[in-house]
ZAKE-949738 format. One record per atom (N, C-alpha, C): x, y, z; residue in three letters. Coordinates in pm, whole numbers, plus 50000, padded with zeros to 5 digits. Each point is the difference from the previous one (the first is absolute). Last residue first. Example, Ala and Ser with C-alpha at 12.3 -4.5 7.8 and 13.67 -1.06 7.14 Angstrom:
512854977550708SER/500825011950006SER/499235010950073SER/500294942849993ALA/499115011950000ALA/500905012050000ALA/
// end
This chain:
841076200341427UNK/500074989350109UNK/501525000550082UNK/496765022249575UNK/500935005250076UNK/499654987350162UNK/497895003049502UNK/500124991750107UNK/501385002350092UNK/497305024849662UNK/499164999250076UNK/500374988150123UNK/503035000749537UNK/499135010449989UNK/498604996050127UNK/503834972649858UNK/500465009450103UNK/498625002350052UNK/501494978749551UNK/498974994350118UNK/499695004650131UNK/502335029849675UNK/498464994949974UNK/499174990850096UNK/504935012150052UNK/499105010549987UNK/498524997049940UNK/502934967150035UNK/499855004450145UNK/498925007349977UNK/502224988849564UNK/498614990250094UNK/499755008950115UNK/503455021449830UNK/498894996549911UNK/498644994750053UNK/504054993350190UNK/499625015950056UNK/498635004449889UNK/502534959349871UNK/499664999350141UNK/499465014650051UNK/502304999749569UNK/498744990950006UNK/499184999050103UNK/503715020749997UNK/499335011249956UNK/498704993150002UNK/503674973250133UNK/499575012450098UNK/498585006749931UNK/502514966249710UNK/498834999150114UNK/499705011350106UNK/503485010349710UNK/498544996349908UNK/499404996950124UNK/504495007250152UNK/498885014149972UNK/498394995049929UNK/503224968650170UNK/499005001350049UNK/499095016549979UNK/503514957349824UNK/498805013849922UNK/498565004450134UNK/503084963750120UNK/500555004249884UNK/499875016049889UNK/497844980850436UNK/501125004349989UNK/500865006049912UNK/495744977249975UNK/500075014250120UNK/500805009150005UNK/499824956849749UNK/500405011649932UNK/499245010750085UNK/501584953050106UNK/499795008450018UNK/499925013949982UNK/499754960549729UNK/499094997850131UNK/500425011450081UNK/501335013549525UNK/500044989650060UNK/498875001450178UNK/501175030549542UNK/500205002150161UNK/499894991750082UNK/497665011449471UNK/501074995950094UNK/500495004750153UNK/495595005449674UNK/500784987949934UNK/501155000450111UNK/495795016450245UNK/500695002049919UNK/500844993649931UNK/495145003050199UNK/500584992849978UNK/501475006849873UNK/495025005050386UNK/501285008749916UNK/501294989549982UNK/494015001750060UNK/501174993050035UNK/500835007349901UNK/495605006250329UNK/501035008649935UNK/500984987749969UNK/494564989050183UNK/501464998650023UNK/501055011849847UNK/495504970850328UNK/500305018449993UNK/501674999249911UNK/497544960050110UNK/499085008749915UNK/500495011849953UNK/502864954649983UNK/499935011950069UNK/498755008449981UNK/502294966349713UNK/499124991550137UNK/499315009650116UNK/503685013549637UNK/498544996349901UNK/498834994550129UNK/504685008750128UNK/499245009749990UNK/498855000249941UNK/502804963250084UNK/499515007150089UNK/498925007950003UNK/502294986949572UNK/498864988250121UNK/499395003950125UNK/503985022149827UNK/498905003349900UNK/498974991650056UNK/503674997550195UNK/499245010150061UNK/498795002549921UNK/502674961349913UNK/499275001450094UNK/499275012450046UNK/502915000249632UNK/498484992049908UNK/499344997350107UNK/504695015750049UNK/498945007649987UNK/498484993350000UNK/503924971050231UNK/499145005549873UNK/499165008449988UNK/504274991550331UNK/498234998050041UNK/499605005049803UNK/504624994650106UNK/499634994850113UNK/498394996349992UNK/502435032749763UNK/500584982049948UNK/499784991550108UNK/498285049549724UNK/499854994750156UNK/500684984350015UNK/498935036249631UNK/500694992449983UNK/500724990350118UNK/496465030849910UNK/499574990149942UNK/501044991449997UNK/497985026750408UNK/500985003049889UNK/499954982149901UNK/495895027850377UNK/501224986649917UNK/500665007349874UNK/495715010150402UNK/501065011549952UNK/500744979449928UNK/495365020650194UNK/500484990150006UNK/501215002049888UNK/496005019850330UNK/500775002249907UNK/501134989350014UNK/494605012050174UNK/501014993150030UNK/501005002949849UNK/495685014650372UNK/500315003749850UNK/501814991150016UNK/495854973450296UNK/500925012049980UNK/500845008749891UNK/497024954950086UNK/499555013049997UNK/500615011349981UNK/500234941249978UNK/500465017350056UNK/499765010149927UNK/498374957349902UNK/499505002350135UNK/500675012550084UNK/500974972949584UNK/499245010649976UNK/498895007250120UNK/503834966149979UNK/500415015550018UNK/498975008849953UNK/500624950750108UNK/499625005950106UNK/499785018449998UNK/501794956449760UNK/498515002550001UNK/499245009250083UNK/505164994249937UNK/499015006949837UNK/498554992050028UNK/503854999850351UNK/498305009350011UNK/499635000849896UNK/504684974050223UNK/499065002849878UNK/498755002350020UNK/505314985750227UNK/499235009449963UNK/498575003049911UNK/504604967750159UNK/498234996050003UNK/498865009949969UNK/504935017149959UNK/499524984349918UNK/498594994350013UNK/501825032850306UNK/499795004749875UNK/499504992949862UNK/501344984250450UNK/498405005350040UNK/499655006349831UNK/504324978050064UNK/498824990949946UNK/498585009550016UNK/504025024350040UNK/499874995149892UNK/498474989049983UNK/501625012150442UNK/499575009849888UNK/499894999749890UNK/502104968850281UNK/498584998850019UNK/499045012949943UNK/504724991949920UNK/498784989249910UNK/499125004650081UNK/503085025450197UNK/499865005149872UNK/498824987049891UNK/501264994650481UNK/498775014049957UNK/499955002549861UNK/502924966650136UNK/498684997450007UNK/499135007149990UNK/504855011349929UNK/499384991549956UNK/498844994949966UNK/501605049650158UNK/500554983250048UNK/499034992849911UNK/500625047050006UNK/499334997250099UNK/499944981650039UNK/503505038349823UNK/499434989649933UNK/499114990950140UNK/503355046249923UNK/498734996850071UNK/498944986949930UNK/504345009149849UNK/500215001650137UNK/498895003750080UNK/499674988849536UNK/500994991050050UNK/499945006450182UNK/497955026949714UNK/499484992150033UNK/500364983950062UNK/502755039649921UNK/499385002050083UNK/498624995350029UNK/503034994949626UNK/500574997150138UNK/499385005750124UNK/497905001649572UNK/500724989450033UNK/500594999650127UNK/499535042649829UNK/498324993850081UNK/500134988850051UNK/503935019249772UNK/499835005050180UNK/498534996250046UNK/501194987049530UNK/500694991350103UNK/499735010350115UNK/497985023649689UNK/499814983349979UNK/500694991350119UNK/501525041749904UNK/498595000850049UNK/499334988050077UNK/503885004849689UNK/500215002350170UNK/499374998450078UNK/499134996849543UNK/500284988050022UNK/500655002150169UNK/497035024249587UNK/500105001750171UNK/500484990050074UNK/499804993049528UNK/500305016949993UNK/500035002250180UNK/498964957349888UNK/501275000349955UNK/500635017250020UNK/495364987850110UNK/500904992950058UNK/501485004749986UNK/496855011249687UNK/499875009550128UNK/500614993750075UNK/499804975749595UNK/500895010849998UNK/499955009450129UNK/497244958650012UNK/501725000149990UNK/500445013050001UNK/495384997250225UNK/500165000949876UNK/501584996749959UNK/497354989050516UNK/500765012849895UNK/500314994849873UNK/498424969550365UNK/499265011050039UNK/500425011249886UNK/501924955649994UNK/498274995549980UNK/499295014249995UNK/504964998750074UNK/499874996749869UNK/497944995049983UNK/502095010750396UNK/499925013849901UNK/500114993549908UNK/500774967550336UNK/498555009849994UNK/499445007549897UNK/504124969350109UNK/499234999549851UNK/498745007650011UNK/503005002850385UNK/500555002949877UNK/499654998649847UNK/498294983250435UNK/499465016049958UNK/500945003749908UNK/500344952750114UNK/498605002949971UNK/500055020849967UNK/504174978950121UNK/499664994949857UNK/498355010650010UNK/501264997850398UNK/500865009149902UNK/500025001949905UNK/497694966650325UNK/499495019249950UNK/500835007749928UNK/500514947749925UNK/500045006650113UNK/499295014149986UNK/501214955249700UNK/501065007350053UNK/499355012650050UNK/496654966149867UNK/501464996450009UNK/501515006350011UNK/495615015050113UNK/499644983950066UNK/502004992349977UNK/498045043149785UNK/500535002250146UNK/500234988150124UNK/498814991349486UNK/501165011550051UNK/500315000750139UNK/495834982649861UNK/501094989050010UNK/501365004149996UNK/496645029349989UNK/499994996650117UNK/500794985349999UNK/499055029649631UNK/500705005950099UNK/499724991750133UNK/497994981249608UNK/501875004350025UNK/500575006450091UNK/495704994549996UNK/500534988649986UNK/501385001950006UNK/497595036049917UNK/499694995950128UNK/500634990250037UNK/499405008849537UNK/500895008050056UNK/500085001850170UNK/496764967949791UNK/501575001149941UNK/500725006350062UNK/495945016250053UNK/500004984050117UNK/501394996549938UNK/498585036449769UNK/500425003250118UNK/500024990850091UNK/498024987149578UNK/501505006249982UNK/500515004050136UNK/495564982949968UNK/501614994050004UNK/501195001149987UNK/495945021550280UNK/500094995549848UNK/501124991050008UNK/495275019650369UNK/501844996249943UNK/500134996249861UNK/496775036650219UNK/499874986649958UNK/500874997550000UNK/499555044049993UNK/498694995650094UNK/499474982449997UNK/504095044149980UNK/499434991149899UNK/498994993550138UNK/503955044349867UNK/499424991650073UNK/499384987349927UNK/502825046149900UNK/500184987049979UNK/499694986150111UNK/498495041050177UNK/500915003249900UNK/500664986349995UNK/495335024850147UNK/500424989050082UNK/501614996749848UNK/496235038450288UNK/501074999249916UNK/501074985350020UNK/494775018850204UNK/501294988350034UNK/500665009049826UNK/495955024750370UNK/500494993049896UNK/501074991550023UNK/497475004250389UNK/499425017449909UNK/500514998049847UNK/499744966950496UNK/501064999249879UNK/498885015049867UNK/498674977050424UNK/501075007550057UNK/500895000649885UNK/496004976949991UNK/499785017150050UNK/501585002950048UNK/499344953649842UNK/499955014749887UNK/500045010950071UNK/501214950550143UNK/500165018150079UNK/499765007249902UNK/500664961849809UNK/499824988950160UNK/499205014850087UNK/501595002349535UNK/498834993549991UNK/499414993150176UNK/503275033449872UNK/498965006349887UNK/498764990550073UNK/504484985850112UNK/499305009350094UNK/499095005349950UNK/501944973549741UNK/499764995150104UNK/499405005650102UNK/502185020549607UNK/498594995049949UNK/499424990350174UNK/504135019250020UNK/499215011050013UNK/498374993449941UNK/504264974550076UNK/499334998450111UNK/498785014850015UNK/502064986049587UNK/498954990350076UNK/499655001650111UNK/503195029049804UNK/498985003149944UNK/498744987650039UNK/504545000250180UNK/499045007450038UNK/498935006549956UNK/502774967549778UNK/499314995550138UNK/499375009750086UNK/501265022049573UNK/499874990449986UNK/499154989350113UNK/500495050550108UNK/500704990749880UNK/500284984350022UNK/496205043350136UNK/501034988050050UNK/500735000049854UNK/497085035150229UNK/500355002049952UNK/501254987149997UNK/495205019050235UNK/500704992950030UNK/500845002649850UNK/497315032550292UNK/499694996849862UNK/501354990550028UNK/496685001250410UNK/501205008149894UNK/500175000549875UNK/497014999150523UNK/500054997749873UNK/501205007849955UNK/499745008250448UNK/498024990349989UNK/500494989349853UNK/503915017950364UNK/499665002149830UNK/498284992949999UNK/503945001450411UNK/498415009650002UNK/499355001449888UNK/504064972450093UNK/500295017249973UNK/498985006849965UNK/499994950750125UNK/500705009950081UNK/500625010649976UNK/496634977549774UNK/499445001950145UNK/501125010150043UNK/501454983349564UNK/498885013550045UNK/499535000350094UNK/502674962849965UNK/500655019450002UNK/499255006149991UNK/498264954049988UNK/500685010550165UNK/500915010349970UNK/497724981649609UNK/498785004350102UNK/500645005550117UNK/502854978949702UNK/499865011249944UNK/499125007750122UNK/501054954450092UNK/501065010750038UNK/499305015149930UNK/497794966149858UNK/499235002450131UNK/500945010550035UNK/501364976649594UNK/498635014050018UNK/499665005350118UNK/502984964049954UNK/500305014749969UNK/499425008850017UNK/498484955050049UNK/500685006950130UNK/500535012749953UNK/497874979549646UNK/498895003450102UNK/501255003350156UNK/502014979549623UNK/500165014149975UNK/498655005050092UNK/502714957550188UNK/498935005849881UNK/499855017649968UNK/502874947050270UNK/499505015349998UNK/499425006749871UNK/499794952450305UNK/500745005749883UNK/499795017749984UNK/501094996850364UNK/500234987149934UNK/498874991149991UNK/502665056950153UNK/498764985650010UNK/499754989949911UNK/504695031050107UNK/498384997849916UNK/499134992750066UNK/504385028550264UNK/499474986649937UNK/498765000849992UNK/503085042750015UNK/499244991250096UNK/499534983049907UNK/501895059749934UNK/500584987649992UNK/498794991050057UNK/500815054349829UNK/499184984450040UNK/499924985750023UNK/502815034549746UNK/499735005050202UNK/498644993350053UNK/502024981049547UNK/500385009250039UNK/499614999450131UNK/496974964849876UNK/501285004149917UNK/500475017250039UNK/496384970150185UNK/501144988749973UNK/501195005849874UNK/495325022750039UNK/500214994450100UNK/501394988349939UNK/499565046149754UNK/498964990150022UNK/501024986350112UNK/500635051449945UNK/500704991650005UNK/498824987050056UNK/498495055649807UNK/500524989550092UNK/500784988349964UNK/497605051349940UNK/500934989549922UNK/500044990350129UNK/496685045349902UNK/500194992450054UNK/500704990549935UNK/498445053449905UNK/500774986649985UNK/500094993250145UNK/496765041549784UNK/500614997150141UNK/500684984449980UNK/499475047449612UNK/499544984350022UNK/500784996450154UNK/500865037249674UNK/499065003750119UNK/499314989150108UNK/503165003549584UNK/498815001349968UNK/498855004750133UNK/505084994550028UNK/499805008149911UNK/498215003549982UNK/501174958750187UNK/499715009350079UNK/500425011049937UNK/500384962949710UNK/498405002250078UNK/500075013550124UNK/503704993349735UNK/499065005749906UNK/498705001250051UNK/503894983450240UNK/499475017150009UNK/499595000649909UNK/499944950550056UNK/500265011750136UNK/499655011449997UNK/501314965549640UNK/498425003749992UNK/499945013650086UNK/503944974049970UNK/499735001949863UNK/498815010950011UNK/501234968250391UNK/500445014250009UNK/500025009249834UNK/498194954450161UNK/499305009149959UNK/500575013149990UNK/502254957050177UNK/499524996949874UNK/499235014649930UNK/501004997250500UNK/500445000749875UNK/500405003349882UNK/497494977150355UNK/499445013349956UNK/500855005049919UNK/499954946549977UNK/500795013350085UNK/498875011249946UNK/499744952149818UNK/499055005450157UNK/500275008350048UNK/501564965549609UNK/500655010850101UNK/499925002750131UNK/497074990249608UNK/500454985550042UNK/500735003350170UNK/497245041149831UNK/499984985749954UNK/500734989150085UNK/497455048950188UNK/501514997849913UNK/499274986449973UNK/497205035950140UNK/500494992850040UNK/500614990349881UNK/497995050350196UNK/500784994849945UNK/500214986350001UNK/496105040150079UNK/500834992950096UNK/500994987649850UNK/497335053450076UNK/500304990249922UNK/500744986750072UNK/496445041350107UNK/500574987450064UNK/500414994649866UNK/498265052450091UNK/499744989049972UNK/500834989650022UNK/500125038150359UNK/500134996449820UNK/499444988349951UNK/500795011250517UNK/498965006649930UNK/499714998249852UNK/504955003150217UNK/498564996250037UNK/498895002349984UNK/504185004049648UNK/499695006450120UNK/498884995550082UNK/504034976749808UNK/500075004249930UNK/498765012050136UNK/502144950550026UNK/500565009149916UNK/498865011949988UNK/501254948650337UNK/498785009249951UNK/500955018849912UNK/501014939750101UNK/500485011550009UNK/499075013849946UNK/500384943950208UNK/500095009249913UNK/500115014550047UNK/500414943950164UNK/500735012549986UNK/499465009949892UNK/498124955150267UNK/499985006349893UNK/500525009750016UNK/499294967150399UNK/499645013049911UNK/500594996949873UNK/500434959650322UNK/500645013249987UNK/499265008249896UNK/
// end
């Protein structure tokens, strides 16, 4: 089955294409939406394979190299040559992935609280969450979500918020096996020998107080990088897209606009 996405903004424009983390919903990006098309920018979002309007069974074992490829069939199938890719976190691997399997079809990457190696702290926090859902179910499991993705007090201050995402990852919970077998492609993940082989102007965004992924990865990241912008703010947790997404916006429209410059795709 396809890949569900969704094309925004005017034909012809430059190409930002979106792709979410653990999640996989388009989504996840509505923070970003009309600042990029405000900007004039042609959006692409999608629902990575086996989650939201994409449903279907993984391949086994599965790898962040099948992601990438999905990336390749939305742009076939919305006519895109090249984009500027723009991930968080897992979708920030499946943007270095495509950097390295399909460069010509990648113009820059914005890769937000990403990483290019595993660690331990996030193999911990991985750990737990999956002996969670092992021992009392998806309910348990997305109810401790927002405590890996948001800062306490923003939690606590948007606590309606909070639970209507909850419950609506509860009621779209792509099941069990998709969810480890995503996790592990994320887990086996690692190009820190591989990254001085991308080329592309690349930005690399982390909050410092991220409780899921250690700043100190993007920093790593970004040092491994030839081309690289790194923006690192003290708070807003793993997903501070969200949290603060006026700062990053400005950040992101920042980059664009430079790495932009001669590559209208």
């Amino acid at each position: 089955m396809p890949v569900t996405f969704d094309v925004h903004g005017p034909d012809g424009g430059t190409t930002v294409l979106l792709s979410s983390g653990l999640g996989g919903a388009a989504a996840f990006w509505q923070p970003q939406l009309p600042a990029l098309l405000a900007a004039g920018y042609r959006v692409i979002a999608y629902d990575q394979r086996g989650t939201g309007r994409s449903p279907g069974t993984l391949p086994t074992p599965y790898t962040i190299a099948h992601m990438a490829q999905d990336v390749v069939e939305v742009l076939d199938a919305s006519g895109t040559a090249a984009c500027h890719l723009v991930g968080h976190a897992l979708g920030g691997l499946v943007g270095l992935q495509l950097a390295l399997d399909a460069p010509d079809r990648v113009a820059s990457l914005v890769l937000v609280n990403a990483w290019s190696a595993p660690n331990s702290h996030s193999a911990r926090c991985f750990d737990a969450r999956l002996a969670l859902l092992a021992a009392h179910g998806p309910r348990a499991y997305v109810e401790a979500q927002p405590i890996f993705l948001y800062p306490a007090a923003w939690c606590a201050a948007n606590a309606a918020r909070v639970q209507a995402e909850v419950d609506h990852a509860f009621t779209h919970f792509p099941g069990e096996a998709t969810m480890r077998a995503r996790i592990a492609a994320l887990r086996a993940f690692d190009v820190d020998a591989q990254l001085g082989g991308i080329g592309v102007p690349v930005m690399v965004a982390a909050a410092m107080d991220d409780t899921l992924v250690p700043w100190t990865c993007s920093q790593r990241l970004a040092d491994g990088l030839p081309d690289t912008t790194f923006e690192c703010v003290p708070h807003g947790g793993h997903a501070h897209t969200v949290t603060d997404s006026p700062t990053f916006n400005a950040q992101l429209l920042a980059f664009l606009a430079r790495a932009g410059a001669g590559r209208l795709v």
